[in-house]
Every structure is written in structure tokens, then in C-alpha cells.
N, C-alpha and C positions, 0 to 999 in steps of 0.2 A: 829597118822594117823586119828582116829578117830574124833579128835579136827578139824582137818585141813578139813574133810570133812563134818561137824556141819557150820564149817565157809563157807565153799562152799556152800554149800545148803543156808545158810541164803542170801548171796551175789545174788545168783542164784534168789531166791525168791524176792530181792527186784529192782534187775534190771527187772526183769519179769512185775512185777508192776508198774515201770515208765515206760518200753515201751508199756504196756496196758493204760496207765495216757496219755501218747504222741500222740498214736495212735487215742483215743478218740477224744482227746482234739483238733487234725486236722481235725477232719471231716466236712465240713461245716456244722452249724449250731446247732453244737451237742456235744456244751460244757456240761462236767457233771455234771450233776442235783444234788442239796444239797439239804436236806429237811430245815425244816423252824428250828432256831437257831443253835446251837453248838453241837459238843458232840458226833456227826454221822459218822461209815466209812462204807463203803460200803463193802457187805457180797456177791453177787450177782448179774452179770449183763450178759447180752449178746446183742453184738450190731451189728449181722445178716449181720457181715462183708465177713463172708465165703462162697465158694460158696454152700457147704451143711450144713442142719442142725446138730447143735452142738449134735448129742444124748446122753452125759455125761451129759447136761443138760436137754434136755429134751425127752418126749414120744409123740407121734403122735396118741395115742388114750387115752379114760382112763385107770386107771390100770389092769381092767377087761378083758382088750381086748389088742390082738396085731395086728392084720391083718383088723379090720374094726372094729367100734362101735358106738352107739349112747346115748343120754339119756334117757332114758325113762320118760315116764310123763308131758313131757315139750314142747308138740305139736309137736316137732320136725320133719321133714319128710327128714333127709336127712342122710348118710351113709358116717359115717368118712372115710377118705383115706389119705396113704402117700402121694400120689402125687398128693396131692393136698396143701399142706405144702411144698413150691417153697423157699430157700434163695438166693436174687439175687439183684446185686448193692446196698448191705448193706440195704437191706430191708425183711423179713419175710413178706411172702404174703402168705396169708390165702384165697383160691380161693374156689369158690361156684360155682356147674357148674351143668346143667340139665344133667343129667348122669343115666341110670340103673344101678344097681347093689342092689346083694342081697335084691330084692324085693321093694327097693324106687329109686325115681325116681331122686333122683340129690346126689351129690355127695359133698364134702366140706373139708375141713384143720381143724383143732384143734393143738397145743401144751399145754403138762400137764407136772408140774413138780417131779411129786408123785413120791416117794423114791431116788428123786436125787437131789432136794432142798428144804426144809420149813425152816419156821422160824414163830418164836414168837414174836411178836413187829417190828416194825419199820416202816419204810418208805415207798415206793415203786409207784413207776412211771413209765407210759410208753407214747410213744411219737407216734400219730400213725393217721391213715386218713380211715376214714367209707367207705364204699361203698354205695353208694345209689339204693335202688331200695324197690320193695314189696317182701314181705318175707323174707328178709334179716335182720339176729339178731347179731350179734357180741358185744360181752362179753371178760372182763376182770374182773378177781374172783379168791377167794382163798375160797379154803373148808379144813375139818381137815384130815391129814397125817394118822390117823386112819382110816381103814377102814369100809364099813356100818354105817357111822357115820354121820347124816343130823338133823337138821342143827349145828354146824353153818354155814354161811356162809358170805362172806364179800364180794358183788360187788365194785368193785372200779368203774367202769363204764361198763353200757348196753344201745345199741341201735336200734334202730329199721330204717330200712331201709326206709318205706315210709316217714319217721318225721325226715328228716337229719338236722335238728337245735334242736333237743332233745336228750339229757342224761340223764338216771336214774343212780339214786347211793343209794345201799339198802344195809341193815344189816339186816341177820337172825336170829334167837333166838329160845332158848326154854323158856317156860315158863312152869307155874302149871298147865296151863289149855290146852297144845299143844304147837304150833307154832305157831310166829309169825314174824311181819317185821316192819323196819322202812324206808321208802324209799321216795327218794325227785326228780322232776322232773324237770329237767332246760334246759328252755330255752334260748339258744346263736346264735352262728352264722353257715352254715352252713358247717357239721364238715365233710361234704361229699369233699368240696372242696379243703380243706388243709390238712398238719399237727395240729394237737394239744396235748397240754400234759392233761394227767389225772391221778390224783395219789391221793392216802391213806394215813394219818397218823394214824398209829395202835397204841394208849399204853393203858395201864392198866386200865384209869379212862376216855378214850375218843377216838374217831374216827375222822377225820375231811377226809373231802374230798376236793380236789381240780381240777380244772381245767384252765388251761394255767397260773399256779401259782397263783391263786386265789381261797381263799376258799368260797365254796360252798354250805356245809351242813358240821353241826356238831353235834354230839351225844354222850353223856354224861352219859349213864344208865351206871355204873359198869356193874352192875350183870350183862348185858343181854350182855356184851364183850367180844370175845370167849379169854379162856386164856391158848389156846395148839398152837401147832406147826402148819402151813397151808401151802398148796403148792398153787402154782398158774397154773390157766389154761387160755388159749386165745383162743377163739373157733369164728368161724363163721356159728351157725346156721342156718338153713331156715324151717322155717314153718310160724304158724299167729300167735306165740308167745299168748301175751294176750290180742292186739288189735286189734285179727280177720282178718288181714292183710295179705294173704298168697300168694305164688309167680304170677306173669303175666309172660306174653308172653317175655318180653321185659327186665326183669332181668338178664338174666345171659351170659353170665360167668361174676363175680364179685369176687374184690379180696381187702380184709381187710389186709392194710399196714401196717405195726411197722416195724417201725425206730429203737428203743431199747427199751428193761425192766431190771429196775435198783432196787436194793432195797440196804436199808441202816440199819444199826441200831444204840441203842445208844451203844457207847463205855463200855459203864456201864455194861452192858447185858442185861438192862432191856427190 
């Protein structure tokens, strides 16, 4: 009996899989993403097919908070909310809206994956369209599964709303003398008006970034590589960030699209 239902469950688990491979794989335009050579399966994804969010996978604020949060430090002026975190026609919309609450004045979406997914190496991409406007930040990052724990941190990609043909992609570090960063600034097309992919390669001796499967910037420092477990978060902030930039009249309501976020690793476990 026990045999027979070891077999079940495995059968179970692998139909499971090809009808999450099938389902994917009909979507228009949203064949699933490989990283660059062999050797990779996929640990991670969720493709915002439901009409609520997944919260097995993820949290709508950071781990700090359940009912409302923010960052501190990071100019921000705006006051996380569930419903502001919209899943709908297979899309996560991260919406930003001029709103009171608990003493700021707009309102916004965030997803964190803190204690329900990290990983250590791999791949990870997501496929998603900017908002444009002043004051608008929206971010894709992973920080360490420990808590109180800064830096490291790894942007996969940050943008800033008045500059929608610009993407940053930084790595944080410690060093002997504090903190520091290595961050690269590129300019494309403008990412307010479409889709585009943006994703990370994580391993041990390097980082590479890419965008619409083209690399980007790459980084090489061992040491300064974080080598623990990291969740990921997707957030839409709003304030003037670090280009002084801060809301008009004429921004909001705005809403930061992902299509999917997928992560891979190697087979290896490395």
C-alpha cells in the first residue's frame, strides 16, 4: 500500500509539471525563459495566471509588517497596501495611487518572497512593463533571508519613472571600510511602452545582468558576491529616489506590469 502510494504521488507530481510546462508554454508570447547554457531546472516561478494573489508564494508587505509598510531611508513617501497588489489577465499589477493613509499621501503594491522562497545561485528573470511618470521607482531585488541583515543586496533592475529609457542594475557589498556598490546605468528603449525581460545570473565567481536576453554588465569580485540564501521583492515606490525627482500633478494612478518571475538553478546545486 505504501509502494503503490510513493508511486502515486510521484506520477501525481510529474503530470502536475507538464500541465504547468503546457499551460506556460500556450500563453502568447511567454515561452519559458532558459538561462544562458545547460544544466538549469527551474526552482520557482509564478505566472500571475490567477485571479488572486498566490500567497504560498508570496507577502504584500516586508516581513516586518502585515497590514501596511514602508522602507525607511530610501526617500520613499508612500504606504504599502494590499490592494494595491491587483492579479488580473495573467498579469501582477503593482499600482501607485495618490491616497491618505497612515500619514502619507499615496499609496502603492509591493510583493516579497521572505520565508516562502530564497535561493542561493541561479538564474532569475522577469518579464514586465514600467510605468511612466515623476516619482515613480519600481524595483526588482533580492536581499538576505536573514533578518537585520544589509547589505547584501542584488538589483536585478531599478527605474525611475521620469527617465523611462533608463535601467540601473547594482550589487551591494560589504567591505573593511563599510559599504559599498557596483552599479551600471543603461540606456535603451523606452521600457514604459512595452514588455521587456530583465534578469540576473547569480554564481559563486560572477553576476551578469541582462536585459531582453542581452548582457548588460558583468561583475567578477568573488569576495564582494553574497553567498547566502535571498528572497526576492518587486515593489513600486514613489518618492524622488536619488534624482530628486518627486511626484506631479499628473502621475497617478500608475501601475507596474509583470507578466512572470521565474528562477532557475544549476542542476548541480551549485
Amino acid at each position: 500500500m505504501i509502494k503503490n502510494c510513493v508511486c502515486l504521488q510521484k506520477w501525481q507530481k510529474l503530470a502536475l509539471q507538464v500541465i504547468i510546462n503546457i499551460s506556460v508554454l500556450s500563453l502568447p508570447g511567454c515561452a519559458i525563459a532558459k538561462p544562458p547554457g545547460t544544466g538549469w531546472q527551474m526552482t520557482f516561478h509564478d505566472e500571475f495566471n490567477g485571479t488572486t494573489l498566490n500567497t504560498h508564494k508570496w507577502n504584500t508587505c516586508y516581513w516586518w509588517a502585515t497590514t501596511g509598510c514602508k522602507l525607511n531611508g530610501d526617500m520613499e513617501i508612500q504606504w504599502y497596501q494590499t490592494d494595491d497588489v491587483i492579479t488580473r489577465k495573467g498579469k501582477l499589477r503593482l499600482r501607485a495611487q495618490r491616497r491618505s493613509m497612515n500619514g502619507y499621501n499615496y499609496t502603492a503594491g509591493m510583493v516579497s518572497s521572505h520565508d516562502k522562497y530564497s535561493f542561493k545561485y541561479g538564474y532569475i528573470e522577469m518579464r514586465a512593463k514600467m510605468p511612466k511618470g515623476s516619482g515613480l521607482w519600481p524595483a526588482f531585488w533580492l536581499i538576505p533571508q536573514r533578518r537585520n541583515v544589509w547589505p547584501p543586496e542584488l538589483d536585478v533592475m531599478e527605474y525611475l519613472g521620469h527617465d523611462p529609457q533608463g535601467v540601473y542594475m547594482t550589487i551591494h557589498y560589504k567591505t573593511a571600510n563599510g559599504k559599498a556598490n557596483s552599479g551600471t546605468y543603461w540606456n535603451g528603449p523606452d521600457f514604459s511602452a512595452d514588455y521587456h525581460t530583465f534578469a540576473m545570473q547569480w554564481e559563486p565567481d560572477r553576476i551578469v545582468w541582462y536585459i531582453d536576453g542581452v548582457e548588460r554588465k558583468r561583475y567578477e569580485v568573488a569576495a564582494n558576491i553574497p553567498a547566502e540564501p535571498l528572497y526576492i521583492v518587486a515593489n513600486l515606490a514613489v518618492g524622488s529616489a536619488w534624482k530628486n525627482m518627486p511626484p506631479d500633478r499628473t502621475t497617478f494612478p500608475k501601475y507596474y506590469l509583470i507578466d512572470y518571475i521565474r528562477v532557475w538553478q544549476r542542476k548541480s546545486g551549485r
